[in-house]
C-alpha atoms as one frame of an Amber mdcrd trajectory, in Angstrom:
protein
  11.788  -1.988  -6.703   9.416  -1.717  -3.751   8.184   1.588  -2.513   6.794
   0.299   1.612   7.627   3.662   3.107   4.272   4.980   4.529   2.921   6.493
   8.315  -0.938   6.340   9.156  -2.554   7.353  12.118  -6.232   8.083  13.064
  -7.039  11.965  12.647 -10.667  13.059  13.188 -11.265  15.934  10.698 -11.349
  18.128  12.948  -8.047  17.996  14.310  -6.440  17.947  10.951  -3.542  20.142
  10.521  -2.879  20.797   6.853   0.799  21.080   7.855   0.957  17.294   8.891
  -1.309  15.988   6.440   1.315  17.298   3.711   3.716  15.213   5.417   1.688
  11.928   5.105   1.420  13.161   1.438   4.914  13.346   1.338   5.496  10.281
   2.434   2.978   7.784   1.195   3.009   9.390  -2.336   5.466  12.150  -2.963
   8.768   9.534  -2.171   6.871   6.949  -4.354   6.713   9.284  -7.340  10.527
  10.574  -6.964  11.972   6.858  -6.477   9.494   6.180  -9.420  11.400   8.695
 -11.768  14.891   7.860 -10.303  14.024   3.696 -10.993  12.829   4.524 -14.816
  15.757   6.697 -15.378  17.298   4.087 -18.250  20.563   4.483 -17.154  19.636
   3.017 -13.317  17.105   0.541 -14.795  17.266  -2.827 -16.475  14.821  -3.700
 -18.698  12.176  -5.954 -18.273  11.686  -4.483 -14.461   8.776  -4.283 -11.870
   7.522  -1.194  -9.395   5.586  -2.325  -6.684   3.790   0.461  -4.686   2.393
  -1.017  -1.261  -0.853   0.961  -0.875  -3.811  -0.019   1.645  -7.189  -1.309
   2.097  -8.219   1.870   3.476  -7.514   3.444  -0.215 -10.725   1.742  -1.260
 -12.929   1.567   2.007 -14.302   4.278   3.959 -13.445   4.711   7.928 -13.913
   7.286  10.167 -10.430   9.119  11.643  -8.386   8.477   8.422  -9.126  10.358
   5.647  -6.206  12.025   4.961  -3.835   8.853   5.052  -7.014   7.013   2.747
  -6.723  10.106   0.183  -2.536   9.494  -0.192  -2.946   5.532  -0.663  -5.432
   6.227  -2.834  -3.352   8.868  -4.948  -0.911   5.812  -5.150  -3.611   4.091
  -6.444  -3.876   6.594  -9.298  -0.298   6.748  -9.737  -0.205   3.014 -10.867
  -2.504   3.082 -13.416  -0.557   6.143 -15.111   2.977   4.623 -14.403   2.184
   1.607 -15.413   0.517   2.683 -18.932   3.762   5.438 -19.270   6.508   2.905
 -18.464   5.130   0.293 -20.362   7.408   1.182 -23.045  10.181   0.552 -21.306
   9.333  -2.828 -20.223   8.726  -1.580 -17.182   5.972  -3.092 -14.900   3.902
  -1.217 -12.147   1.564  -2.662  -9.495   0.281  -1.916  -6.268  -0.352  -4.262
  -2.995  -3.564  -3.274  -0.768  -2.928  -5.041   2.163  -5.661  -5.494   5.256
  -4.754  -6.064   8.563  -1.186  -7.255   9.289   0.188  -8.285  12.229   3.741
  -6.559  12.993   5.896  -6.323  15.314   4.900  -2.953  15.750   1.312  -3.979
  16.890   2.770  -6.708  18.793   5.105  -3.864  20.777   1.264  -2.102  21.331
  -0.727  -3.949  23.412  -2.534  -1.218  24.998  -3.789   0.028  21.612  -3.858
  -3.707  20.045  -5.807  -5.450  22.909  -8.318  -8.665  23.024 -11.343  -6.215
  22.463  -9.619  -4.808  19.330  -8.252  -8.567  18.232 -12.122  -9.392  18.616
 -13.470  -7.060  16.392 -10.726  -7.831  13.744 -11.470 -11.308  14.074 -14.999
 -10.775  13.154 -14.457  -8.180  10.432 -11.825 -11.138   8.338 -13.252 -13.837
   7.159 -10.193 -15.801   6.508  -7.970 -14.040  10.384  -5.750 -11.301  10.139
  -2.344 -11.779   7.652   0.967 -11.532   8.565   4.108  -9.769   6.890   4.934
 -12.905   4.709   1.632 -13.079   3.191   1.867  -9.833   1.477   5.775 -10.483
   0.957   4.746 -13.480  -1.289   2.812 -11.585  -3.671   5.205  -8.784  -3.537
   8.155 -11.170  -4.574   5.405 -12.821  -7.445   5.014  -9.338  -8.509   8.541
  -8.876  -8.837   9.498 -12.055 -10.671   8.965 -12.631 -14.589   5.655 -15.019
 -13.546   3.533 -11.986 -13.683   5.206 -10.261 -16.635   1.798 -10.008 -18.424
   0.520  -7.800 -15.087   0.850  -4.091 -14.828  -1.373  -1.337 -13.317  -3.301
  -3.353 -11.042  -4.314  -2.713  -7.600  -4.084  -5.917  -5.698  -5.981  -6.469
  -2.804  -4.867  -8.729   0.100  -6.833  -8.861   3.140  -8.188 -12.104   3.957
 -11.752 -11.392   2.621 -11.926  -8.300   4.382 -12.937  -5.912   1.271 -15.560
  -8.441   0.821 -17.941  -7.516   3.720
């Protein structure tokens, strides 16, 4: 299974409403951990199986405006270490994706927010360009398959270098 449900968006501090950044909780963790329970329940799951969580970059690096969506990736973070060492027992895998930048179609719809000056800067801040949806779909479907049976509880990062700057 493959929890990718998740919203972002930049929020200064001081225009965070607690009301909304519950939501984003509710989102990026809260229907991880309740799909989480539902896929362990024995009599839905078939042993040997794999959870991946997609997470984010941001769980692990600081930027300004994002804090709140940062603090829920990262609490998926910490939910794949525990998973992982709790389902482990029932053969049951648990991994997380961090992916960088990825061009979607939803920045490709954007152009006013995703414009050459922004392209510039992300150009400069990858060392190997920005990834696309397959990229992290490969590792996702590696994750998934019995080649990484021996791999549970680990946050991957996939970003193109970015992480390393």
């Amino acid at each position: 299974m493959v929890h990718s449900a998740g919203i972002g968006g930049v929020i200064p501090l001081k225009s965070v409403d607690i009301d909304e950044a519950k939501k984003m909780f509710d989102i990026n963790y809260f229907s991880g951990l309740v799909l989480a329970k539902s896929f362990a329940d024995k009599r839905i799951c078939q042993s040997p199986a794999s959870l991946v969580f997609i997470s984010s970059i941001s769980s692990i690096s600081g930027n300004a405006g994002i804090s709140n969506y940062s603090a829920s990736k990262g609490a998926v973070n910490a939910l794949v270490k525990s998973l992982a060492v709790e389902l482990a027992k029932n053969h049951i895998r648990v991994n997380a994706v961090l992916p960088g930048f990825i061009i979607t179609d939803i920045v490709n719809a954007s152009p006013d927010v995703y414009n050459d000056a922004f392209f510039e800067t992300i150009a400069q801040e990858y060392p190997l360009g920005t990834g696309l949806p397959e990229d992290v779909a490969h590792l996702i479907a590696f994750l998934l398959s019995p080649l990484s049976r021996w791999i549970t509880g680990q946050n991957i990062v996939i970003d193109g270098g970015r992480t390393l700057l």
